[in-house]
C-alpha positions in Angstrom: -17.2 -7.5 1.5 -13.7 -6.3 0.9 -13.0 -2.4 1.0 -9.9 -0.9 -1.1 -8.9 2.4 0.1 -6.4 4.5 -3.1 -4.7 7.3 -1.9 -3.4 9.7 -4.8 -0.2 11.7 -3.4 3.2 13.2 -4.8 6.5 12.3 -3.7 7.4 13.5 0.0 4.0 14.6 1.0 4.0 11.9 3.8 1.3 9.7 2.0 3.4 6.6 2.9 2.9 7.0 6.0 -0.4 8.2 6.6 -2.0 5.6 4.3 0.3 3.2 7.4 -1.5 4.8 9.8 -4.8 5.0 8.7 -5.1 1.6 7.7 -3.5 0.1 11.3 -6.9 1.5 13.6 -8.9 -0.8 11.7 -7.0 -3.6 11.1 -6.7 -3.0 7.0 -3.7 -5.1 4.9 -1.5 -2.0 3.7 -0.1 -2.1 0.2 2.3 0.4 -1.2 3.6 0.5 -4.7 7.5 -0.8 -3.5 5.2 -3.9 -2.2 3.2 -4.6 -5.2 6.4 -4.2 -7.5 8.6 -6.9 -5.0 5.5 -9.6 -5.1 4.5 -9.1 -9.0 8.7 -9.5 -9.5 9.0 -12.6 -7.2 5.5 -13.9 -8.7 7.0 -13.5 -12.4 10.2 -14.9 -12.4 9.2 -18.5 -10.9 
């Protein structure tokens, strides 16, 4: 079963990096906003 793990935070509360961290221990894919943006872009314009 795929898990998806959201973490709400405001800009320089260090959510970026904790959502790294906690998703390195188990192994998780991380996903940021900046990544998702770049991908839907690239996916789009082909």
């Amino acid at each position: 079963m795929n898990k998806i793990i959201t973490i709400g935070r405001e800009f320089g509360s260090g959510g970026r990096e904790f959502g790294l961290r906690l998703s390195e221990e188990p192994g998780i894919a991380y996903y940021d906003q900046e990544i998702i943006t770049e991908i839907s872009k690239q996916y789009y314009t082909e």
